[in-house]
TORKOL-4160 file (C-alpha; in steps of 0.2 Angstrom, whole numbers, padded with zeros to 4 digits, m for minus):
405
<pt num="1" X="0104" Y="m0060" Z="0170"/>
<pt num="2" X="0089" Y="m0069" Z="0174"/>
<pt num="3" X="0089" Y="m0064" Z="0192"/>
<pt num="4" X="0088" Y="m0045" Z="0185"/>
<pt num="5" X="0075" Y="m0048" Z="0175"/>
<pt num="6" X="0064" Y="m0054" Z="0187"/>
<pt num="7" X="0067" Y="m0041" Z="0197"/>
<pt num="8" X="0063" Y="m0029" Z="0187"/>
<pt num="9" X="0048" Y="m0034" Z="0179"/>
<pt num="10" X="0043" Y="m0039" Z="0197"/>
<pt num="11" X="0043" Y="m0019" Z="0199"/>
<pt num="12" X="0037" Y="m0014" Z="0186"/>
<pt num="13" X="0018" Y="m0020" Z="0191"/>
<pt num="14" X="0009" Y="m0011" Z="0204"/>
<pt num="15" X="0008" Y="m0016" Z="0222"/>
<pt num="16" X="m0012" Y="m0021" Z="0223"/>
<pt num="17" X="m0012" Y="m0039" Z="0214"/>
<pt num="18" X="m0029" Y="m0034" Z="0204"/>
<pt num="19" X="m0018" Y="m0022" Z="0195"/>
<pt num="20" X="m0009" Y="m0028" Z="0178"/>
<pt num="21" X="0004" Y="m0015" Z="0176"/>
<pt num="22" X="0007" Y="0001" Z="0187"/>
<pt num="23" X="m0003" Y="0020" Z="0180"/>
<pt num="24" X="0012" Y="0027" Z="0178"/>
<pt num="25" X="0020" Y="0014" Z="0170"/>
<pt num="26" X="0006" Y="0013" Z="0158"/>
<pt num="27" X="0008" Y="0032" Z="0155"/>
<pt num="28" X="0027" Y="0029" Z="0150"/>
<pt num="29" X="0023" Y="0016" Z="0138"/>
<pt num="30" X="0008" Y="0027" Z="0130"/>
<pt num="31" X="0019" Y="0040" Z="0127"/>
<pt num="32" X="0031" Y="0029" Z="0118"/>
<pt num="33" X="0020" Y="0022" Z="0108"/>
<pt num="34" X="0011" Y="0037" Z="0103"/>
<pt num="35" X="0030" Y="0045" Z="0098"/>
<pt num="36" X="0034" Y="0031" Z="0088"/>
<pt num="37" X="0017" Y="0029" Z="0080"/>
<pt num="38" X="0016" Y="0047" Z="0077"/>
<pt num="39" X="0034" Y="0047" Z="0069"/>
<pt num="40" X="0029" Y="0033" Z="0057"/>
<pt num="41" X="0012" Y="0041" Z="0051"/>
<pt num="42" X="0023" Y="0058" Z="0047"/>
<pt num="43" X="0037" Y="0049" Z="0037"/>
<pt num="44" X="0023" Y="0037" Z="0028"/>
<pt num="45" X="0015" Y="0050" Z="0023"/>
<pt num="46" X="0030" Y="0062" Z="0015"/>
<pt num="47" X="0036" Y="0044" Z="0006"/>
<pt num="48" X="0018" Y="0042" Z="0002"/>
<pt num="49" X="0017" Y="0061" Z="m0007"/>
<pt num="50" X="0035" Y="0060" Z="m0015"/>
<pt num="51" X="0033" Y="0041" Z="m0022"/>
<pt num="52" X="0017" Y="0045" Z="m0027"/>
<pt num="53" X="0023" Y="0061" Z="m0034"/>
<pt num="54" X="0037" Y="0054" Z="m0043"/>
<pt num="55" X="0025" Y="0039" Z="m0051"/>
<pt num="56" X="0016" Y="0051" Z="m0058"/>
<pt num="57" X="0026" Y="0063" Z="m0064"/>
<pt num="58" X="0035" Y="0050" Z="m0073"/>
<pt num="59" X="0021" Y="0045" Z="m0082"/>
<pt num="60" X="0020" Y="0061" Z="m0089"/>
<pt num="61" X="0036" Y="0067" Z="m0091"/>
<pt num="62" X="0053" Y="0060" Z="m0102"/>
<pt num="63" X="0066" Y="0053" Z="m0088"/>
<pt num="64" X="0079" Y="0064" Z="m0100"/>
<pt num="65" X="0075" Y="0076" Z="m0114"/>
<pt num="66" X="0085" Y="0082" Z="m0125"/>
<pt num="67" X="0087" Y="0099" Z="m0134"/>
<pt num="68" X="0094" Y="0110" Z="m0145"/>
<pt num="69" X="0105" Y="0125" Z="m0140"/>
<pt num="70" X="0097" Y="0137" Z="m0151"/>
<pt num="71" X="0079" Y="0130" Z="m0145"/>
<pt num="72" X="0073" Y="0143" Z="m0159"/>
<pt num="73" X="0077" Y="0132" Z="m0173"/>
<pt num="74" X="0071" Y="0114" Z="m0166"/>
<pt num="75" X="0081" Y="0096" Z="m0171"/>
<pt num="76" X="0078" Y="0096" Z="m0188"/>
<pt num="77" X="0084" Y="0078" Z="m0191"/>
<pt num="78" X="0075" Y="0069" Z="m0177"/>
<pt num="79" X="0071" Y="0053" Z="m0182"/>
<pt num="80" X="0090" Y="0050" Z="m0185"/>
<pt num="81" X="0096" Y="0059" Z="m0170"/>
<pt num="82" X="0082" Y="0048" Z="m0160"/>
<pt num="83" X="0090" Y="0033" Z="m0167"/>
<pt num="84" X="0109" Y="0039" Z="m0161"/>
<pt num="85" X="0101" Y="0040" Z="m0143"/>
<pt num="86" X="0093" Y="0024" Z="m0142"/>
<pt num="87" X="0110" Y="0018" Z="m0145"/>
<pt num="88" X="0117" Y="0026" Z="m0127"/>
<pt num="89" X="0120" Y="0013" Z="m0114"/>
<pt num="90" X="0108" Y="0014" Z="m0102"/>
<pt num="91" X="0094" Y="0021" Z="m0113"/>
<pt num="92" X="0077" Y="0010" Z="m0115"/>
<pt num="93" X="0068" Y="0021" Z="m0128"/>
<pt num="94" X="0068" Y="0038" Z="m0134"/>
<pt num="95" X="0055" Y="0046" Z="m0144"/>
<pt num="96" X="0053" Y="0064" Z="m0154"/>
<pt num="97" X="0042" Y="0077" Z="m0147"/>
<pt num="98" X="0036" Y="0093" Z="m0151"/>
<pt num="99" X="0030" Y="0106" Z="m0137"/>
<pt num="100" X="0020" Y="0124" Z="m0140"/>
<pt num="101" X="0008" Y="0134" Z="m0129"/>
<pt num="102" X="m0009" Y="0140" Z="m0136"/>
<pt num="103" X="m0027" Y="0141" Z="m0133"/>
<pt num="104" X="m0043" Y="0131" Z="m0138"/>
<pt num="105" X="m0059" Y="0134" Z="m0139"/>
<pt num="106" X="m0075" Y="0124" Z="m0137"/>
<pt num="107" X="m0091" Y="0134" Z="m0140"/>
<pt num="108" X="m0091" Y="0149" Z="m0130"/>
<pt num="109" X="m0078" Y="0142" Z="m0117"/>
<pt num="110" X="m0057" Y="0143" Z="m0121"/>
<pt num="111" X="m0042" Y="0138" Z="m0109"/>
<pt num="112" X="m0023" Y="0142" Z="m0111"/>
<pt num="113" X="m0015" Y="0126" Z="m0115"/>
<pt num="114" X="0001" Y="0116" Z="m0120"/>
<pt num="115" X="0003" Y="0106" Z="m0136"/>
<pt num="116" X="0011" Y="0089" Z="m0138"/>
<pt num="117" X="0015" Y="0084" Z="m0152"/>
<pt num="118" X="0019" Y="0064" Z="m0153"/>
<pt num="119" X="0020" Y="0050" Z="m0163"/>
<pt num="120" X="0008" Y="0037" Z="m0156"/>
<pt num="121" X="0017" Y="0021" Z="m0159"/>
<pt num="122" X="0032" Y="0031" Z="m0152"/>
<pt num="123" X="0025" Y="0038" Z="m0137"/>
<pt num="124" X="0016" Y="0022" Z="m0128"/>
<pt num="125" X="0033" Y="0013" Z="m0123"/>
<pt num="126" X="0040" Y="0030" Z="m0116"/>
<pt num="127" X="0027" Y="0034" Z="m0105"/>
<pt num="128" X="0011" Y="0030" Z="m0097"/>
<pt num="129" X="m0001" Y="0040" Z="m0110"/>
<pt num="130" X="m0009" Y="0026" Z="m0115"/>
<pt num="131" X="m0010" Y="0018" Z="m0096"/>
<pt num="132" X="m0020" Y="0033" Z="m0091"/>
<pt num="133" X="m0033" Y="0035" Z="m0106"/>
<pt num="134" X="m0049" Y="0035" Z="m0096"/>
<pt num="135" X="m0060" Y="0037" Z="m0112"/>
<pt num="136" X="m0053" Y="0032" Z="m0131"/>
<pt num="137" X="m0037" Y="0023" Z="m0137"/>
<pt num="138" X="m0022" Y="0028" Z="m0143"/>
<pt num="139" X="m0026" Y="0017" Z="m0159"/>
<pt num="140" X="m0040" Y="0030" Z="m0162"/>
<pt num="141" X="m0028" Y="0043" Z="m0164"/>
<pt num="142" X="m0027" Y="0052" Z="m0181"/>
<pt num="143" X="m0021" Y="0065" Z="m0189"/>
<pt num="144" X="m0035" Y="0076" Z="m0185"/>
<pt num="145" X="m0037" Y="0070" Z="m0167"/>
<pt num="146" X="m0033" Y="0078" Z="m0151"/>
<pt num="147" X="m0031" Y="0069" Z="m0135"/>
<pt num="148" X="m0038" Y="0082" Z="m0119"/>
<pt num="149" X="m0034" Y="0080" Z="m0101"/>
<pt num="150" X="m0049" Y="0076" Z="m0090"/>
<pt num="151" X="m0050" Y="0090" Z="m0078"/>
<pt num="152" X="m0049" Y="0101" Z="m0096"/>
<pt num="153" X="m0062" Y="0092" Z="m0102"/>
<pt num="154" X="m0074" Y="0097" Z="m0086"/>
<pt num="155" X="m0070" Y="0115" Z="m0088"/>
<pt num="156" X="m0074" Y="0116" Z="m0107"/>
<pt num="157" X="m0090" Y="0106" Z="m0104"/>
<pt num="158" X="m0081" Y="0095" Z="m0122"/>
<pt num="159" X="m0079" Y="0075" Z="m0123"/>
<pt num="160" X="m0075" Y="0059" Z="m0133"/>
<pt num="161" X="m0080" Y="0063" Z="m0152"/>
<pt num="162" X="m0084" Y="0084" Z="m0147"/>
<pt num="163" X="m0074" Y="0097" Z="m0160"/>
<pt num="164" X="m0063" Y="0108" Z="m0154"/>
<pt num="165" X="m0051" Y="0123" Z="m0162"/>
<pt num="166" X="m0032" Y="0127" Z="m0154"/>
<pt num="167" X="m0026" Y="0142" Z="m0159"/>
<pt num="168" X="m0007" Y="0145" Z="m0161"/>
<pt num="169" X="0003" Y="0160" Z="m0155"/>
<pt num="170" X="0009" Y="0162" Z="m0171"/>
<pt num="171" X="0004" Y="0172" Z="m0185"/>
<pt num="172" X="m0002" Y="0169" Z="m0204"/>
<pt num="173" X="m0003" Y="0183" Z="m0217"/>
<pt num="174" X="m0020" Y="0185" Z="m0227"/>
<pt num="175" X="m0027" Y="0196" Z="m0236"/>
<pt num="176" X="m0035" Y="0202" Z="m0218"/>
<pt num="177" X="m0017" Y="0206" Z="m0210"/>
<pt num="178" X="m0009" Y="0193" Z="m0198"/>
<pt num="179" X="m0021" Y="0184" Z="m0189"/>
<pt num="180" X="m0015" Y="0166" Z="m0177"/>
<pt num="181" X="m0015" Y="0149" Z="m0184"/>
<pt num="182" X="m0031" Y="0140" Z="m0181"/>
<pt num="183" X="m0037" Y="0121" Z="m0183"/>
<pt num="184" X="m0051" Y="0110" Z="m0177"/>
<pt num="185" X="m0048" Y="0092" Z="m0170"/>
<pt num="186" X="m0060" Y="0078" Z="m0164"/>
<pt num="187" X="m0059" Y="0074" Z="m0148"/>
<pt num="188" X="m0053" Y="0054" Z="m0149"/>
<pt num="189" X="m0048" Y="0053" Z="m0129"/>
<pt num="190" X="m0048" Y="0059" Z="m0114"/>
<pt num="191" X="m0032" Y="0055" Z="m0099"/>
<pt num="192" X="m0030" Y="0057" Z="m0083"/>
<pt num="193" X="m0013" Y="0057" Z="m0075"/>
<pt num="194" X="m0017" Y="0061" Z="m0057"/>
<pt num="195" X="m0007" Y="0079" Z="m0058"/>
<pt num="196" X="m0019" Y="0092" Z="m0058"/>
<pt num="197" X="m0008" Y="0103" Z="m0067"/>
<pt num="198" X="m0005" Y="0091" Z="m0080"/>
<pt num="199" X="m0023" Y="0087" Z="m0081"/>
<pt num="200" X="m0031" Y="0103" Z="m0084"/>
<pt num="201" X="m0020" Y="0111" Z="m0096"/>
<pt num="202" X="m0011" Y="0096" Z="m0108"/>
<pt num="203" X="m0017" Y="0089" Z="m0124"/>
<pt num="204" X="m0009" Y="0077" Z="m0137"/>
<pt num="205" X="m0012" Y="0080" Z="m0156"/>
<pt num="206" X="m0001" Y="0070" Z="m0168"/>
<pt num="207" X="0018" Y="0075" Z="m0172"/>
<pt num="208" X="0015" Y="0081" Z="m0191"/>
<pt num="209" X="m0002" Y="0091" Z="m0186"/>
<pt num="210" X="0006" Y="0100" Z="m0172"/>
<pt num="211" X="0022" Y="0104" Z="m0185"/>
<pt num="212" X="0009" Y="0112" Z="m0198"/>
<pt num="213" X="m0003" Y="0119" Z="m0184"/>
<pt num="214" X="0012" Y="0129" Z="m0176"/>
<pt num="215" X="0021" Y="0132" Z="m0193"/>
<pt num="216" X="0039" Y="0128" Z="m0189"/>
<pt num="217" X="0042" Y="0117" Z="m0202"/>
<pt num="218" X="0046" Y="0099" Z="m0201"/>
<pt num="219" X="0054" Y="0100" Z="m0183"/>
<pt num="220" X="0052" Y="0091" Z="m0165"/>
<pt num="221" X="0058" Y="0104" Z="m0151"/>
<pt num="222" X="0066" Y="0088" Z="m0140"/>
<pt num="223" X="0069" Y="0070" Z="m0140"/>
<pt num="224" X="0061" Y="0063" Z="m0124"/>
<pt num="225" X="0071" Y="0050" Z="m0119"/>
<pt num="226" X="0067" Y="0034" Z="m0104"/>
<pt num="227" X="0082" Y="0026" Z="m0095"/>
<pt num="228" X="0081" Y="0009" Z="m0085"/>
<pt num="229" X="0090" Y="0018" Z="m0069"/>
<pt num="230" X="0080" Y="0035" Z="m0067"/>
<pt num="231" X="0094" Y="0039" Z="m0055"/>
<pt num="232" X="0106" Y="0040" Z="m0066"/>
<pt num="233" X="0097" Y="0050" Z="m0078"/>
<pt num="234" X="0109" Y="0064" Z="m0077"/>
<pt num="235" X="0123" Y="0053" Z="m0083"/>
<pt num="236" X="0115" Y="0044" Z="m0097"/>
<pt num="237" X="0110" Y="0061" Z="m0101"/>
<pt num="238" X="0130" Y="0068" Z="m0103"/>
<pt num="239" X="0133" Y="0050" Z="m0112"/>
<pt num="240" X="0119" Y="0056" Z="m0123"/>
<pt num="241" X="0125" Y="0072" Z="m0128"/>
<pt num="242" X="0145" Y="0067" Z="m0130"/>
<pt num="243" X="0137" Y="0056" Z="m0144"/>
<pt num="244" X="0125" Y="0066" Z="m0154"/>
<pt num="245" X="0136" Y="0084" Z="m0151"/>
<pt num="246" X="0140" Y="0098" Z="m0143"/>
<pt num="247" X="0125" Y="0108" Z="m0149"/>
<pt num="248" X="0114" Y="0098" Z="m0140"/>
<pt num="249" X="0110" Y="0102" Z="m0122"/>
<pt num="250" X="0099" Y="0091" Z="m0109"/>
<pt num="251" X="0089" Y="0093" Z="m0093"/>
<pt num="252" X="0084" Y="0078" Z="m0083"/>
<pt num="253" X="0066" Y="0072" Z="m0070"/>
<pt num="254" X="0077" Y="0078" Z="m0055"/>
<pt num="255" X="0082" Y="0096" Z="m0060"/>
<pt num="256" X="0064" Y="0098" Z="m0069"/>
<pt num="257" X="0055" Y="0095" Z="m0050"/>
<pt num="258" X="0070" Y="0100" Z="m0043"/>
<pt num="259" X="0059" Y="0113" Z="m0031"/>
<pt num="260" X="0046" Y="0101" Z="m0027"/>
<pt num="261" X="0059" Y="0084" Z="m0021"/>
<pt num="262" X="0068" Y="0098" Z="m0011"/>
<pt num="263" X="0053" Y="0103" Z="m0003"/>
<pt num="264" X="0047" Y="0086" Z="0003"/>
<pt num="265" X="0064" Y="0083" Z="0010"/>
<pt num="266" X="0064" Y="0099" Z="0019"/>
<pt num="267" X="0048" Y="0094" Z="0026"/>
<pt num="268" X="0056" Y="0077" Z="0031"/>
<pt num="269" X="0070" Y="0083" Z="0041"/>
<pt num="270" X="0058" Y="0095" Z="0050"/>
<pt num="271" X="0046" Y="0081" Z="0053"/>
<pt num="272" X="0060" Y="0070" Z="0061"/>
<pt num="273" X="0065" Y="0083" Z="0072"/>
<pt num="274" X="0046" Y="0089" Z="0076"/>
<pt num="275" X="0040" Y="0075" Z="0082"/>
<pt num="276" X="0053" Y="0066" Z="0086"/>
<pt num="277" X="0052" Y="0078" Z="0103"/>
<pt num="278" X="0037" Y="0066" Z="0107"/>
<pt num="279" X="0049" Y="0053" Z="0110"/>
<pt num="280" X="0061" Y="0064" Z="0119"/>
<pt num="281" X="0044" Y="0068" Z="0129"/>
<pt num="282" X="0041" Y="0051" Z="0132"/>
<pt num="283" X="0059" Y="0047" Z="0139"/>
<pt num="284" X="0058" Y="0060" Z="0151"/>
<pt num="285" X="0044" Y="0051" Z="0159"/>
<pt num="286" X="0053" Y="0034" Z="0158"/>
<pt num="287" X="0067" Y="0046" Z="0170"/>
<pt num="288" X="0052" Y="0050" Z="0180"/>
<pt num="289" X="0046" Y="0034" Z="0183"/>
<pt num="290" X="0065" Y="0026" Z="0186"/>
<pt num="291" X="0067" Y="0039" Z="0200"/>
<pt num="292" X="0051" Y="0036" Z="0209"/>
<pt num="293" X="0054" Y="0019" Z="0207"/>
<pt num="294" X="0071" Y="0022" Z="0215"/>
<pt num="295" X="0064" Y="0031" Z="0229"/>
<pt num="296" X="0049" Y="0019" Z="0231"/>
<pt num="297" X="0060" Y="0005" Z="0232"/>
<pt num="298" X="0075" Y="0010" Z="0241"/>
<pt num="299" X="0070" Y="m0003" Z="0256"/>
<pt num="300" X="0070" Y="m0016" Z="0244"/>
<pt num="301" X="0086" Y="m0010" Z="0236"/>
<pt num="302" X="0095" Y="m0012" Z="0253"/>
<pt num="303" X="0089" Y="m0028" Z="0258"/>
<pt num="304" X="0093" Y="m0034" Z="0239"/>
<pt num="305" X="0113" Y="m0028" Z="0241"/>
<pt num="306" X="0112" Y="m0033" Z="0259"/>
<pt num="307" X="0110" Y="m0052" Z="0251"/>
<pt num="308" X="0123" Y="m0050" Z="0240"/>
<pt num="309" X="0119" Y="m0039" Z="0225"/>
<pt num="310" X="0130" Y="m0032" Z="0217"/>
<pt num="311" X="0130" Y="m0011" Z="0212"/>
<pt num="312" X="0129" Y="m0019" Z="0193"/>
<pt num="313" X="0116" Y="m0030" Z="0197"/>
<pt num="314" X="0106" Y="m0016" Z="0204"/>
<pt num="315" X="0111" Y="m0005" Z="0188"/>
<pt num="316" X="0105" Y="m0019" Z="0175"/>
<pt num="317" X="0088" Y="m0020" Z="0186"/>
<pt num="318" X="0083" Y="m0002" Z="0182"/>
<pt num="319" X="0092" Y="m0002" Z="0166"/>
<pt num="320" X="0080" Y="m0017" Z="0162"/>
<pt num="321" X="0066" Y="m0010" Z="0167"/>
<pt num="322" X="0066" Y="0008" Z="0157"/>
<pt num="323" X="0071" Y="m0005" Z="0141"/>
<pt num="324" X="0057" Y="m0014" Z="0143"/>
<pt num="325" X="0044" Y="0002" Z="0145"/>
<pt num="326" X="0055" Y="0005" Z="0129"/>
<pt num="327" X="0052" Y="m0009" Z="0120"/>
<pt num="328" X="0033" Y="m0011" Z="0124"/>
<pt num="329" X="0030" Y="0003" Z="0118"/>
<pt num="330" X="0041" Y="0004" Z="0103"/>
<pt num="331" X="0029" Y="m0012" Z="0099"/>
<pt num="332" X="0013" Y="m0004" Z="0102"/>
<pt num="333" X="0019" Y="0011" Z="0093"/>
<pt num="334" X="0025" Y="0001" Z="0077"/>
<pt num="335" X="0007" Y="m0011" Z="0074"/>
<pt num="336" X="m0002" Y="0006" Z="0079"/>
<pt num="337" X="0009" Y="0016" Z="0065"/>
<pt num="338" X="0008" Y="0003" Z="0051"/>
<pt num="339" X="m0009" Y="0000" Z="0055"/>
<pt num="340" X="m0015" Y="0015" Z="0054"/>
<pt num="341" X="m0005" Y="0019" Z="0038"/>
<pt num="342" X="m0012" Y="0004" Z="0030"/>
<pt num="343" X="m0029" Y="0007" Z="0033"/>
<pt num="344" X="m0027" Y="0025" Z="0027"/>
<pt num="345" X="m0020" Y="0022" Z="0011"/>
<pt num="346" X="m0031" Y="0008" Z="0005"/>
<pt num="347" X="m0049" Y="0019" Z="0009"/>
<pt num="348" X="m0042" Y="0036" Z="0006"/>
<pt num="349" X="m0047" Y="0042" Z="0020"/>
<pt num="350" X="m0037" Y="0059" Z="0020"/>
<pt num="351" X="m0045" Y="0068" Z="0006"/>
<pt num="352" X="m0034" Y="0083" Z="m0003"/>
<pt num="353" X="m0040" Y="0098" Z="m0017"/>
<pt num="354" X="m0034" Y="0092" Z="m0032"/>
<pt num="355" X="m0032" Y="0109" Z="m0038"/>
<pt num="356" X="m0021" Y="0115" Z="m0023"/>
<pt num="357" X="m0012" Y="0098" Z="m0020"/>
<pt num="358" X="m0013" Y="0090" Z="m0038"/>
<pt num="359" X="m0018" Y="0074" Z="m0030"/>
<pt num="360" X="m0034" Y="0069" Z="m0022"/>
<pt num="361" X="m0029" Y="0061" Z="m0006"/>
<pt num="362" X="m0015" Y="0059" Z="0006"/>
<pt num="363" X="m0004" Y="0044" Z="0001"/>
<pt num="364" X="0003" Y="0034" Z="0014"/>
<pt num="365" X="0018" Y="0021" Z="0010"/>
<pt num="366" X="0026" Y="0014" Z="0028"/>
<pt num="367" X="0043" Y="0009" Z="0022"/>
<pt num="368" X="0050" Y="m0007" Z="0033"/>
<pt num="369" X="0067" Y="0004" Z="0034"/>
<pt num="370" X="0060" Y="0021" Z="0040"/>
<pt num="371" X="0049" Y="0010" Z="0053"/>
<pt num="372" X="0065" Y="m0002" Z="0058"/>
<pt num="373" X="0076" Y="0016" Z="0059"/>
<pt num="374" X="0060" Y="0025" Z="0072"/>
<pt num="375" X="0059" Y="0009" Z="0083"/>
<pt num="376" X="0078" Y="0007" Z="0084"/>
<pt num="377" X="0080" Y="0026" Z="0090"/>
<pt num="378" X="0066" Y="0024" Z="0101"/>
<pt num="379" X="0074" Y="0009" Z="0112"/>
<pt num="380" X="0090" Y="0019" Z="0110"/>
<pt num="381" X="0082" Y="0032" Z="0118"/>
<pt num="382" X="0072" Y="0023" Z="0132"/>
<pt num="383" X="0092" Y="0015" Z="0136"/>
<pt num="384" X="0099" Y="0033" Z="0138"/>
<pt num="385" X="0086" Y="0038" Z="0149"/>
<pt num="386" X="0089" Y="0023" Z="0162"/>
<pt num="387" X="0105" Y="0029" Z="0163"/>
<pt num="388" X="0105" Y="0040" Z="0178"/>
<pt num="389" X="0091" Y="0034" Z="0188"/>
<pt num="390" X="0100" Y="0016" Z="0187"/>
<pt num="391" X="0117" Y="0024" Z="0192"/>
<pt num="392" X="0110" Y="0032" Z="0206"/>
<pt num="393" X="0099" Y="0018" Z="0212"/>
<pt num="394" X="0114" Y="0008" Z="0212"/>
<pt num="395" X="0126" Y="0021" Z="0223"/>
<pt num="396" X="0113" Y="0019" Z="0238"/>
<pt num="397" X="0121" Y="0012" Z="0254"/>
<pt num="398" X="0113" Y="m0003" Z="0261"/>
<pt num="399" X="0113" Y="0003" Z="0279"/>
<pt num="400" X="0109" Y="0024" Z="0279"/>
<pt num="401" X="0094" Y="0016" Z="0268"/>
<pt num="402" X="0086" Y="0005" Z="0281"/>
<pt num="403" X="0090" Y="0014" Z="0294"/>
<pt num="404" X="0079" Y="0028" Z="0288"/>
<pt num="405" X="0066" Y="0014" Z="0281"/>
C-alpha cells in the first residue's frame, strides 16, 4: 500500500515544483470543505433553535399537567391530589396551578393577558420562575403582588413597585348591573423567560388572589407536574392518571409544541438534503479531476503496469487520491464548521426579532455526533466517486497507451 500512496499523492501536486498542490485539486477540496462546513452550520443551527427552544420552554411550562375532564369545574381537592402525583414513579415535583385570561390596565395603557396563579414555595422547584426574575424575588411575593413579564412591562410603561388593575372575564352583580371582576396588585417583579410570547403576555399573582380575583371558588384548574426523564413524560403521565382516576385527563411538553418540534425537524430533513447537493457538487469535481488525471497520466500509467503493476494497484492509486481530496477536505470543512458555530454562538452575531422569532438571536450548538455523521458521508462520498475513474484508469492497455504517447 505504500507504493500506492506515493504514487498518488506524487499526482496529486502540480507538475511545476513552485507549486504546492494542483488549482484543480485545490478546487476539489474547497468545494468539499465548503459542503461539509456548510452542512454543519445548517444542522448547528436547527440543534441550536430547538435546544434553545426546548430550555426555554421548559422553564416556563410543566413537563405534564394534569386536568380535569369537566375543565368547567376545576380540582377541587388539589392539594391531596398534588400529593397522590408526587407519589408516581418517575415524578420529581408537582405543584397546583390556576390559569385565566383577562386584562390589565396601567394608567391609560391595557394588554390582554393570562393569569397564573401559584403558590410561591411550590412553584420555584417546578420551574425556572425564580431563575429568570430580572427584577424582584419570589420572597417578595404577597398576596397582593403580581409578577409581570418584561416585554409587558415595556409596553405598559409599569415597573418594580408600580400599581396595576387585572380585570376578569367574569362578572359581579351590583346594584349597577354586572360589571367584571377587578383588583389592583403591586408590581413585586419582573421575568424574563427568553420567549417573547411568554414574556409580553404572562403574569404570576398568588394562587388564593387569582381563586378570589376570578371567582371560581377554592379551585386550581391543573396540577403541573416535572418528571426526571422529559421523554417519558407521556408515560409518567398515563401512570399518573391510572392512580388519581379516570376523571382526570393529561397533556404533555411534546403534544403542547407539537407544531413547533415538527417544524424544526421538517426543516432538518430539508436541510440535509439541500445542502447536502454541495457535497454531491463537490464529488462530481473530484470525478473531474480523477478523469483528467487519468487522461494526463495515461504515459505514466503504462510505463507503471509495464514494470509490474498490477490493474488493482492502479485502482488503489486513484481510489487514494479522490480519498485523500475527500479527507482534506472533510478536515478543513469540520475546524471551519465548528469554528465558525463557536464563534457565532458566543458573540451572537446573528441577531433575530424577538417578536417574530421569540428569541433574540440565532443559537448555534455543533453536536460532535451530527459533525462525526457529515464528515463520515462526506468521505463516503469522495470513495464512491473514485470509483469509475479508478476503474477505467486501470482497464488501460500498456502498449495502445504508449504507442499513441
Amino acid at each position: 500500500m505504500k507504493f500506492e500512496v506515493i504514487v498518488a499523492v506524487r499526482y496529486l501536486k502540480a507538475k511545476r515544483k513552485q507549486a504546492v498542490i494542483s488549482l484543480i485539486t485545490l478546487i476539489s477540496i474547497i468545494g468539499v470543505g465548503a459542503g461539509v462546513a456548510a452542512l454543519i452550520i445548517a444542522l448547528a443551527i436547527n440543534a441550536g433553535f430547538r435546544d434553545d427552544l426546548q430550555r426555554r420552554l421548559l422553564g416556563a411550562q410543566a413537563h405534564v399537567s394534569v386536568l380535569r375532564k369537566d375543565r368547567a369545574t376545576g380540582i377541587s381537592d388539589y392539594l391531596r391530589t398534588t400529593k397522590e402525583v408526587e407519589q408516581v414513579p418517575g415524578v420529581v415535583f408537582a405543584a397546583p396551578a390556576f390559569y385565566q385570561k383577562g386584562l390589565i390596565y396601567s394608567g391609560s395603557q391595557a394588554a390582554g393577558i393570562i393569569v397564573k396563579g401559584i403558590l410561591p414555595e411550590m412553584e420555584s422547584p417546578l420551574s425556572a420562575l425564580s431563575a429568570n426574575m430580572v427584577d424582584g424575588s419570589l420572597k417578595d411575593f404577597r398576596d397582593d403582588s403580581v409578577i409581570l413579564g418584561k416585554e409587558l412591562s415595556k409596553t405598559l410603561g409599569t415597573f418594580h413597585g408600580d400599581r396595576v388593575k387585572i380585570v376578569s372575564i367574569e362578572t359581579s352583580l351590583t346594584p349597577l348591573g354586572a360589571i367584571p371582576r377587578n383588583r389592583t396588585f403591586t408590581v413585586s417583579g419582573l421575568f424574563e423567560s427568553g420567549l417573547y410570547d411568554l414574556d409580553s403576555t404572562w403574569v404570576y399573582i398568588p394562587l388564593t388572589a387569582a381563586q378570589r380575583l376570578f371567582g371560581l371558588g377554592d379551585v386550581a384548574s391543573t396540577i403541573e407536574v416535572k418528571v426526571n426523564d422529559i421523554y417519558q413524560a407521556k408515560a409518567i403521565g398515563r401512570k399518573i392518571i391510572d392512580r388519581i382516576g379516570a376523571d382526570f385527563d393529561f397533556t404533555d411538553w411534546m403534544t403542547m409544541n407539537q407544531s413547533i418540534f415538527q417544524a424544526l425537524r421538517l426543516e432538518r430533513i430539508v436541510t440535509l438534503i439541500t445542502i447536502g447537493l454541495i457535497v454531491l457538487v463537490a464529488a462530481l469535481n473530484i470525478v473531474a479531476t480523477l478523469i483528467m488525471m487519468v487522461l494526463e497520466k495515461t504515459r505514466d500509467i503504462a510505463i507503471l503496469m509495464s514494470m509490474g503493476a498490477t490493474k488493482d494497484n492502479i485502482r488503489r492509486i486513484f481510489i487514494l487520491q479522490g480519498v485523500i481530496i475527500g479527507v482534506i477536505g472533510t478536515a478543513f470543512g469540520v475546524v471551519v464548521g465548528q469554528t465558525a458555530c463557536r464563534i457565532a454562538d458566543k458573540y451572537h452575531l446573528i441577531s433575530l426579532a424577538p417578536d417574530v422569532y421569540s428569541i433574540a438571536y440565532v443559537p448555534f450548538k455543533a453536536a460532535a455526533l451530527d459533525s462525526a455523521i457529515v464528515a463520515g458521508l462526506a468521505v463516503l462520498i469522495s470513495f464512491v466517486a473514485t470509483l469509475y475513474p479508478s476503474a477505467a484508469a486501470s482497464k488501460l492497455q500498456p502498449v495502445e497507451a504508449l504507442r499513441y504517447e
